[in-house]
C-alpha positions as CSV (number, residue, x, y, z in Angstrom):
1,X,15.5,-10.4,26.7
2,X,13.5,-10.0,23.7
3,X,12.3,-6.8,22.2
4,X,9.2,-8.8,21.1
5,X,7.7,-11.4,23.1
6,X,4.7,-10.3,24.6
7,X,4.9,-7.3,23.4
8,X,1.8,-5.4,21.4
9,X,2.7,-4.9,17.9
10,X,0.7,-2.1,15.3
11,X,1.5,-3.6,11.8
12,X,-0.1,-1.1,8.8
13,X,-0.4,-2.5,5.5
14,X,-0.7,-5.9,6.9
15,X,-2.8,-7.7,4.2
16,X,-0.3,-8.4,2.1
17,X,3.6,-8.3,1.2
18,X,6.2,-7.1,3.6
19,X,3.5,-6.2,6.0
20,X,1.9,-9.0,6.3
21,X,5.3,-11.2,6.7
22,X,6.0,-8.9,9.2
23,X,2.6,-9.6,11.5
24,X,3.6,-13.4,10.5
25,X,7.5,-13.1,12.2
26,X,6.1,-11.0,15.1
27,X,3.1,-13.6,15.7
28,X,6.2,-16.5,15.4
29,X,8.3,-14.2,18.0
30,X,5.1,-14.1,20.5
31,X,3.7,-10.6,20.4
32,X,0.4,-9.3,20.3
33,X,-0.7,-7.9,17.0
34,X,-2.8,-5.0,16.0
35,X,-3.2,-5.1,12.1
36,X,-4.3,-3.0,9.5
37,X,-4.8,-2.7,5.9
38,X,-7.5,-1.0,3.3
39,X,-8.0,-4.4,2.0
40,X,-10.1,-6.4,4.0
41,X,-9.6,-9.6,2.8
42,X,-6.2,-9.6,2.2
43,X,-6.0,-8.6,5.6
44,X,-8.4,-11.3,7.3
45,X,-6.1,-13.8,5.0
46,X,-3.1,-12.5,7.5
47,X,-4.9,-12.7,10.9
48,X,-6.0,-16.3,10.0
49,X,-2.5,-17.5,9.4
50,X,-1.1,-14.9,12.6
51,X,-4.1,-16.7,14.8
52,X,-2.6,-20.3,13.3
53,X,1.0,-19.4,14.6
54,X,-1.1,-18.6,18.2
55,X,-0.9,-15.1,18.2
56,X,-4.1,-12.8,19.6
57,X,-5.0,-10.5,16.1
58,X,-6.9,-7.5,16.8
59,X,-7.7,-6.1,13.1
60,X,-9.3,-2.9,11.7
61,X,-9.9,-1.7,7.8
62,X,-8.3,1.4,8.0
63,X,-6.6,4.4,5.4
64,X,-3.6,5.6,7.0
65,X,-4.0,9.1,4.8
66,X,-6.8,9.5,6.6
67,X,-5.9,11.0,10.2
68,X,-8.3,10.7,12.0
69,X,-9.3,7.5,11.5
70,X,-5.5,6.4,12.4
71,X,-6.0,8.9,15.6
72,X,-9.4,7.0,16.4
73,X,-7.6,3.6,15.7
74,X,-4.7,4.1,18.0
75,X,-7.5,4.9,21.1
76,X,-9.2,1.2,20.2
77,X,-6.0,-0.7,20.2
78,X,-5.1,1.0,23.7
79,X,-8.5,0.6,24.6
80,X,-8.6,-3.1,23.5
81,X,-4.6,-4.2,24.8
82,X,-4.5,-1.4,27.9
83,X,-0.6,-1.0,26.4
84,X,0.7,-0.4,22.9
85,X,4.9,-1.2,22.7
86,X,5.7,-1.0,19.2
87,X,4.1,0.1,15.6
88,X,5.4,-1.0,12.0
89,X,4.6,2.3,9.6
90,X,4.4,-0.2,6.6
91,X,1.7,0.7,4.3
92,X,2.9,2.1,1.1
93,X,2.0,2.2,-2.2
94,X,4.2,2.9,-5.5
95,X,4.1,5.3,-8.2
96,X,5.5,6.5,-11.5
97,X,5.5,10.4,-13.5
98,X,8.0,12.4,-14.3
99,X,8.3,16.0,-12.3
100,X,7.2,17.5,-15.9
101,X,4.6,15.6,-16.6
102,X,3.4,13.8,-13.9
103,X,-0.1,14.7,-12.3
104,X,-0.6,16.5,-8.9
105,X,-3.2,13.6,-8.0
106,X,-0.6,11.2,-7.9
107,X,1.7,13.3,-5.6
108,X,-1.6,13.6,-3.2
109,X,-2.0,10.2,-3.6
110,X,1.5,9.0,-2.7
111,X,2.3,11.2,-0.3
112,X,-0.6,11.1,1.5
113,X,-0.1,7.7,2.4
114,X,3.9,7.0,2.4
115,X,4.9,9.9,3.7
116,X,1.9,11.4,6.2
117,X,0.3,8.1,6.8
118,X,3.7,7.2,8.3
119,X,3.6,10.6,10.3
120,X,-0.3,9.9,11.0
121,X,0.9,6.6,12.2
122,X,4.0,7.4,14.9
123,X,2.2,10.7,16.1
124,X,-1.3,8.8,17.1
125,X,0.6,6.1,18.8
126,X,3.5,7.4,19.9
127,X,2.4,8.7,23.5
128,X,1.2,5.1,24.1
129,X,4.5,3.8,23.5
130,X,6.6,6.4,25.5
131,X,3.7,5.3,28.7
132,X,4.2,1.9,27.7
133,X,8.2,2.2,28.7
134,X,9.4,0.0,26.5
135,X,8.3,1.8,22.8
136,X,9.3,0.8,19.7
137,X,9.0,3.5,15.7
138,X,9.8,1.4,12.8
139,X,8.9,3.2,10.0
140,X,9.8,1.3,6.7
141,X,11.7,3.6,3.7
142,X,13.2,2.1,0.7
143,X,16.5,2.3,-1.6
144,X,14.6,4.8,-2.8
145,X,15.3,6.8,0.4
146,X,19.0,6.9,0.1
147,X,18.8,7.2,-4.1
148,X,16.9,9.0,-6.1
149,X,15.3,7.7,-9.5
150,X,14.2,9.4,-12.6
151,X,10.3,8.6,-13.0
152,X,9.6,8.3,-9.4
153,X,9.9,11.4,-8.0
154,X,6.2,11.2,-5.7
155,X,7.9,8.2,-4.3
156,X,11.7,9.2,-3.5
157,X,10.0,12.4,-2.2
158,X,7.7,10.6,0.3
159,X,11.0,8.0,1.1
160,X,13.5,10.7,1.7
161,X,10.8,12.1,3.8
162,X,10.4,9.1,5.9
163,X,14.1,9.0,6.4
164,X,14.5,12.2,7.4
165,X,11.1,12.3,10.3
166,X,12.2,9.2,11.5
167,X,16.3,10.1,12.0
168,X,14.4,13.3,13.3
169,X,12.4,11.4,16.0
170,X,15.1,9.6,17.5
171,X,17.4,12.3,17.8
172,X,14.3,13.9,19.5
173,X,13.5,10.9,21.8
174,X,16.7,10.2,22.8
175,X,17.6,14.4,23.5
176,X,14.0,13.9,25.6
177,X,15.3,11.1,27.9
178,X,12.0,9.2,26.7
179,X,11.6,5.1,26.3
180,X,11.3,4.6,22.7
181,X,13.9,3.2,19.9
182,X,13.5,3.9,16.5
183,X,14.4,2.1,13.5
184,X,14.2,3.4,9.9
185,X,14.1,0.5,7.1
186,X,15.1,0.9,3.6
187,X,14.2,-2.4,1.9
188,X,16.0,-3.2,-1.5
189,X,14.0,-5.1,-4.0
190,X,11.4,-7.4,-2.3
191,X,9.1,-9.8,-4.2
192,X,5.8,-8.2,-3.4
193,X,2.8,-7.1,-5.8
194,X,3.9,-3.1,-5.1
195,X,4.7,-2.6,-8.5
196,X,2.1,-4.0,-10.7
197,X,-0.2,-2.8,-8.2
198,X,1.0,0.6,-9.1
199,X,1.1,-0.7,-12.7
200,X,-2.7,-0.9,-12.7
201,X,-3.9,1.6,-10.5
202,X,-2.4,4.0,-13.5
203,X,-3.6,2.0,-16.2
204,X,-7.0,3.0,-14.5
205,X,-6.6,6.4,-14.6
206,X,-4.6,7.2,-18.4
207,X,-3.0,5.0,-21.1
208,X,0.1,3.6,-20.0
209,X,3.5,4.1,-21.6
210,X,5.6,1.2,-23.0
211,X,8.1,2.4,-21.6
212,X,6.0,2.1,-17.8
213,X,5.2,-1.8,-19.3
214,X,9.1,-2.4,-19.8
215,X,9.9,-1.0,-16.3
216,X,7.2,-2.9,-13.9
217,X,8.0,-5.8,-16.3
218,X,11.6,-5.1,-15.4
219,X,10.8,-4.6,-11.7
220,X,9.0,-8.1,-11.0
221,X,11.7,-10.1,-13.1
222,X,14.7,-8.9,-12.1
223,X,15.0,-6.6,-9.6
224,X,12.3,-7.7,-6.9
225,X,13.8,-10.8,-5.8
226,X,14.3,-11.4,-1.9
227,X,11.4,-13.0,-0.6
228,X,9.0,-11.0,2.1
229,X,9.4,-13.3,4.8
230,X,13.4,-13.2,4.8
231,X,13.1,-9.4,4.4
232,X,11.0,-9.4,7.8
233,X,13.2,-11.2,9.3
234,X,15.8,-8.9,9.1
235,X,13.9,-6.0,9.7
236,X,12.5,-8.2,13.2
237,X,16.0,-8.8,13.6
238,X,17.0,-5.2,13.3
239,X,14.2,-4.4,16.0
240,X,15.8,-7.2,18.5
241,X,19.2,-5.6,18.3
242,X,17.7,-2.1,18.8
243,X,19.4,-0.6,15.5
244,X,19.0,2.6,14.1
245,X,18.6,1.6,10.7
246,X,18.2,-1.5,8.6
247,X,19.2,-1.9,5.0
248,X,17.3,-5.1,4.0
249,X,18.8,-7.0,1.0
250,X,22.4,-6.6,-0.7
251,X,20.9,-4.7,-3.3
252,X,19.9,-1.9,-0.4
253,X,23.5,-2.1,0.8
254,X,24.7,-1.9,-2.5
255,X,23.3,0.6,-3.4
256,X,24.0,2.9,-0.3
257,X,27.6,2.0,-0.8
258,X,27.0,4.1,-4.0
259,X,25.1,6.7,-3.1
260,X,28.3,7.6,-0.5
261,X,31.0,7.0,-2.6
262,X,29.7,8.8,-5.7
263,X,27.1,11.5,-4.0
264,X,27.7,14.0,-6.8
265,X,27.7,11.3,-10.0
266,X,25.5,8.7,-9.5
267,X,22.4,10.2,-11.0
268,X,23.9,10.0,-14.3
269,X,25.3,6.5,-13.7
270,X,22.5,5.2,-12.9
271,X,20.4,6.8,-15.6
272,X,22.9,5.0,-18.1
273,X,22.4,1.9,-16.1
274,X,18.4,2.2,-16.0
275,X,18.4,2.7,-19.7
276,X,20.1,-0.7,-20.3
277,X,18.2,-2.5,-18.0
278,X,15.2,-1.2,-19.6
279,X,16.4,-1.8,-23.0
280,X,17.8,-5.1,-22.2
């Protein structure tokens, strides 16, 4: 039986990338969609096409730092399906700083909305999915969850976080008898705008660094590869089989290969590796 089909769906971050592929496989798989995003049209853009593939689209412009506006938001999607089954903690944003040097604005900012707009997100809805019976927590990670990076420490600190609330929840529902799966995804290198979004958003605020120019050009050429609808897939694959986490990509698998085999070296491996990428 499917996981999906008829099921309601909360998809944050839906107006574009990932999130938006993933409203577009859910909407192919039959389930009812509640999207979101902080940009409007990018979002309407996704409900047209999830309307096209027959799906109903419930939408709402919403900031998942902001809590109580995701608190308000889960009571109109209840209010609006009567059931809520599963929600997608996608939104995210990148970053870039050093720990020395790097501003405490862009911590807020990052964290506010990878890390606590994913707790904003499962806490609102998640008594509507245990009621529901049949509940669903995928909250989306990254590599950058399992390995750290020099430069991004705002955004490993918000992924590890995500990683370790959601392994938390699903140790708590299943040690509370209660109806809801969880899934933790750590995407490798998907082709999505993340990184010259980030890229501009800091151009706006200070004068960029070459070396920030080398690494988003670095990013979008030759790192960021898999396409956003084969990474949904997986990850809508991942929620059909009911696993506990989902590496999308080989470069995700790859690199938590590394991570365990070389926990107490790889940060200098892969600071030699970085600085040939970036110098290539």
């Amino acid at each position: 039986m499917s996981r999906v089909r008829d099921k309601v769906a909360v998809v944050t971050g839906a107006g574009s990338g990932i999130g938006r592929q993933l409203a577009l496989e859910l909407a192919r798989r039959g389930a009812r969609l509640a999207i979101s995003d902080v940009n409007e049209d990018g979002l309407a853009e996704t409900a047209d096409q999830a309307k096209a593939l027959g799906a109903e689209v419930h939408t709402a412009r919403i900031d998942v730092a902001d809590r109580e506006a995701v608190l308000a938001y889960a009571d109109r999607v209840a209010e609006h399906y009567g059931v809520v089954h599963q929600i997608y903690n996608n939104a995210g944003v990148a970053s870039s700083g050093t720990i020395l040097d790097g501003e405490w604005s862009e911590y807020d900012h990052v964290l506010g909305i990878n890390l606590f707009g994913v707790i904003n997100g499962t806490k609102a809805f998640l008594p509507l999915l245990v009621a529901s019976g049949a509940g669903h927590v995928v909250n989306v990670s990254s590599l950058n969850g399992i390995m750290a990076q020099p430069g991004l420490s705002a955004y490993c600190t918000a992924k590890f976080g995500v990683r370790g609330f959601t392994e938390t929840l699903r140790a708590e529902m299943l040690a509370g008898g209660h109806p809801v799966q969880v899934t933790v995804v750590h995407p490798g290198g998907v082709k999505t705008n993340i990184a010259t979004a980030a890229f501009e958003r800091g151009a706006q605020a200070r004068e960029v660094t070459e070396a920030e120019r080398r690494r988003v050009q670095t990013y979008n050429e030759k790192l960021l590869k898999l396409p956003a609808d084969q990474a949904a897939k997986i990850v809508v694959d991942g929620v059909e089989a009911d696993r506990a986490r989902v590496l999308v990509g080989t470069d995700a698998k790859a690199v938590d290969a590394f991570v365990r085999l070389l926990p107490r070296f790889y940060p200098a491996l892969l600071v030699r590796f970085a600085g040939k990428l970036l110098g290539a």
